[in-house]
N, C-alpha and C positions, 0 to 999 in steps of 0.2 A: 079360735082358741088354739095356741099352741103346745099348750101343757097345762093340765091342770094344777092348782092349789092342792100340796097336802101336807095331811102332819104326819112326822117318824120322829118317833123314840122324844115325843114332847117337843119339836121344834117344827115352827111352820117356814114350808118349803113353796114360797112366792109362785101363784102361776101366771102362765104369759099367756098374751092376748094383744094382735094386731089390729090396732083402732084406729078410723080415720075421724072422727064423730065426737066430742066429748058427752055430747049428748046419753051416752051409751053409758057413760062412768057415773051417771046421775043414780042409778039405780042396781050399781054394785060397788061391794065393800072395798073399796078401792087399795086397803091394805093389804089386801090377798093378791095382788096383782103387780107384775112389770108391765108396764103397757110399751108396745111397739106403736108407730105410724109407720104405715105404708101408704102413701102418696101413688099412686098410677099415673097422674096426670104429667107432663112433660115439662118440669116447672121446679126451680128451686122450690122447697119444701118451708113452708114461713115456720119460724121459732114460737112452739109452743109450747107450755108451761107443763100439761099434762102428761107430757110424752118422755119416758125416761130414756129410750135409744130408737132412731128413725132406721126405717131399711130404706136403700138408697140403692141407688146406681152409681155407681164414681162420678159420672158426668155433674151432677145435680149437687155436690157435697160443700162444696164451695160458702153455701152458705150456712152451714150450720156443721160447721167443723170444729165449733170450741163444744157441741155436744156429742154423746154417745152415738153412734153408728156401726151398721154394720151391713156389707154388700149382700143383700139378700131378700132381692124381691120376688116377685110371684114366677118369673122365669127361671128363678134358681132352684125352684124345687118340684120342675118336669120329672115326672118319675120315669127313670128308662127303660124301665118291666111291662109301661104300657109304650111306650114310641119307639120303635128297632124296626130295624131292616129286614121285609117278611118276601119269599120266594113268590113272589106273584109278576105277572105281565104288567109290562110300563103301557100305561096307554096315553098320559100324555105328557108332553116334554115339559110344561110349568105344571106349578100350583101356589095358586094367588090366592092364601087365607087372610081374609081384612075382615073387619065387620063393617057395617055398613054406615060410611059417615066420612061426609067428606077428606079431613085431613088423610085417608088414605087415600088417596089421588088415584083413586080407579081408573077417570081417564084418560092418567099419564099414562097407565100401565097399557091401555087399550090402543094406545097411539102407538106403542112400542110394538104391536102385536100387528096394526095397520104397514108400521114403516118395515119389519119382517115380510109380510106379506108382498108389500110394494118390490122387494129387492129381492122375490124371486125365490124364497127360504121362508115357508110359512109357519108359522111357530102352532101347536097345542096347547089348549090351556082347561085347567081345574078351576075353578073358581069357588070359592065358598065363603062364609061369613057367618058372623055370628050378630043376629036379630038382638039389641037390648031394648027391651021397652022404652019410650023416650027420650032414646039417644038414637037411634039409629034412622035414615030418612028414607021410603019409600019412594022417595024424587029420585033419588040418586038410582036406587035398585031399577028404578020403573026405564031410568035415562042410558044405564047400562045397556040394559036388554035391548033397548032401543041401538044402541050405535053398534052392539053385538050382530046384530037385524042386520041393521045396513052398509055392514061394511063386510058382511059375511067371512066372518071371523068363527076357527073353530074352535069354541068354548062352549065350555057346558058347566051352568051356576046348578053347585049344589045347595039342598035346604039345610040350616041349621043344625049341627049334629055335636051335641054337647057331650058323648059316649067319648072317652078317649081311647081305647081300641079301633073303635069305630073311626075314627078321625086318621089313627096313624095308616092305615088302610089305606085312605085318601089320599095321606101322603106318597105311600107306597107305589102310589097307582102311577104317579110324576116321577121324573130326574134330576127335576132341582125347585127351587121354589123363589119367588120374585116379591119383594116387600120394596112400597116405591112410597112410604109413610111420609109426609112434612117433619112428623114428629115422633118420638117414641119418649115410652116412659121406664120400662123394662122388661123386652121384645120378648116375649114370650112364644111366638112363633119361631122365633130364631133356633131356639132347644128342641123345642118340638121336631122341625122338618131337620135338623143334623143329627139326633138321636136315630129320626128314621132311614140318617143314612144320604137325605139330599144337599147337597151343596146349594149355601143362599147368598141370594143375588142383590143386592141393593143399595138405593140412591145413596151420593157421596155428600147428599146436602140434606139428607135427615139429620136433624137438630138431634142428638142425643140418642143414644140407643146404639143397632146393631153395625151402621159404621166404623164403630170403633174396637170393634170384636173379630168383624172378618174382612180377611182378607190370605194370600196364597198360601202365604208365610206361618197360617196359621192349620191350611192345609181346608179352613170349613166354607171357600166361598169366595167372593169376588164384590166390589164396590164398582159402581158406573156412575159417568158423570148424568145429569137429572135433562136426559133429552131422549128420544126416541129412538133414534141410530144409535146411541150407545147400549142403550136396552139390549136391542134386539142383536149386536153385536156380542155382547155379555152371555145372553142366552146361547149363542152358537157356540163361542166358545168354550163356555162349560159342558156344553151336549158332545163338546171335540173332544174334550182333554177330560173325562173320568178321571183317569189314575192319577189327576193332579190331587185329589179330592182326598179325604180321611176323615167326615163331618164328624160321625159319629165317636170315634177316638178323642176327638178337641171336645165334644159336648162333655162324655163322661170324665175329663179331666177337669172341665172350668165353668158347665153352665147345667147340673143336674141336680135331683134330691140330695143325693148323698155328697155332693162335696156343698152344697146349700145348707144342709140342716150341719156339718159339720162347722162351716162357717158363723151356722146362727149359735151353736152349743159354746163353741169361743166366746164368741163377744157377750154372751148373758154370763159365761164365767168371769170374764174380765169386769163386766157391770158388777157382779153380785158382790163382787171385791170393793170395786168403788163404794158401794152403797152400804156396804158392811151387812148386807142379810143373806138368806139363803134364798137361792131359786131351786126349782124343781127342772134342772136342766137335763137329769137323764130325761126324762117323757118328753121334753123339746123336739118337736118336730112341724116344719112347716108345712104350709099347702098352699097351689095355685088357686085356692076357693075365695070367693069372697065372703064366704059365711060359713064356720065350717066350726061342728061343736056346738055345746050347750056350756055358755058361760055360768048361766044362774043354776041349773043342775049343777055345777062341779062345784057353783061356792057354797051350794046347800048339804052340799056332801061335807068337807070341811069343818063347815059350821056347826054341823050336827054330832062330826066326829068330835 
């Protein structure tokens, strides 16, 4: 839930709510509500009836461009008060957040960390992930630690840590961070590790997502071509050239809560216009949650009001 439903002064003031499921609309007053979709998945988004404006990635818009839209998925609304730049010791020079499932190509990233090693320049690395129940594969986690073993590579997998305080820490503890995805949907480590100040590194042949955000010109990061030697090349260079960097400056202009929920507050005014009703756009505020709020609490409120 983005805002809830309410009434002033005799007029009801529409609340928002990001649904991927119609399922969900089955068992609320569907009048009381603008629905958003939010799609994560890396994937034009299919034309659906329920959905009054889609949050998108620009990459993705293509197909559903005669509807309402608005650039503002779960990555645009990192809050920066938890992810900043904290005075502590770098201890190692990446940090490799994926969760756990193949299209993040863990052991392209491991091979980059091998062909560093082989050329004499051995890279450090963070590694961590986040566990989803039923999507994530234990083959993969178990096969990591496995070529981490045998290739005697210095990396160290952290557990699960959903605290975001706690996470920017992790970041902190790096100097840049390495995302080597097939695919993105809307990169949400991306905001994270530039808010916290690290310059990100990543493949030029991810479909969608953070290649088309950074790069020097932008001051937050650098793109490499999808091979080993160029990783590990990429890495160096970044670790050479700091003052090239300004992550965090580019984050809070283009990829944070407040220029996000600013974005989302627009485009719900421009809809309410279309549609000729009221929303409750001051209370409009996004989150990176996937559940967040009580929908049937706030229509019960409303309704009672």
């Amino acid at each position: 839930m983005y805002a809830p439903p309410v009434r002033k002064n005799g007029r009801l003031y529409k609340g928002v709510l990001s649904c991927d499921s119609p399922e969900l609309l089955k068992y609320l007053h569907r009048e009381l509500w603008i629905v958003l979709h939010l799609d994560h998945y890396a994937r034009p988004p299919p034309d659906l009836p329920y959905v009054d404006m889609y949050q998108i990635d620009p990459f993705f818009v293509s197909g559903i461009a005669h509807r309402p839209y608005v650039y503002a998925t779960n990555r645009d609304f990192v809050d920066p008060f938890y992810y900043e730049p904290l005075d502590i010791e770098k201890k190692y020079d990446i940090i490799f957040n994926s969760s756990w499932t193949a299209l993040k190509r863990h052991d392209f990233f491991l091979e980059g960390l091998v062909n560093a090693k082989q050329r004499g320049r051995p890279l450090s690395a963070l590694m961590m992930g986040y566990h989803y129940p039923g999507y994530t594969s234990p083959d993969l986690e178990k096969s990591v630690r496995e070529s981490i073993d045998r290739h005697g590579l210095d990396v160290e997998i952290m557990d699960t840590e959903w605290d975001g305080a706690k996470v920017n820490i992790r970041y902190n503890l790096c100097r840049c961070a390495v995302h080597t995805s097939s695919t993105e949907a809307g990169p949400k480590i991306l905001p994270e590790a530039a808010l916290a100040g690290l310059p990100y590194l990543t493949t030029s042949d991810t479909y969608g997502g953070s290649p088309r955000y950074v790069n020097l010109e932008n001051a937050n990061g650098l793109t490499f071509d999808p091979t080993p030697a160029a990783m590990a090349e990429a890495v160096w260079w970044a670790l050479d050239n700091p003052y090239r960097f300004a992550p965090r400056k580019w984050a809070l202009a283009n990829m944070c809560k407040p220029v996000g929920d600013e974005r989302l507050r627009a485009a719900l005014t421009r809809l309410g216009k279309s549609l000729g009703c009221d929303i409750n756009i001051e209370a409009a505020e996004g989150t990176t949650s996937m559940v967040h709020g009580d929908v049937f609490e706030a229509e019960a409120a409303v309704l009672a009001g």
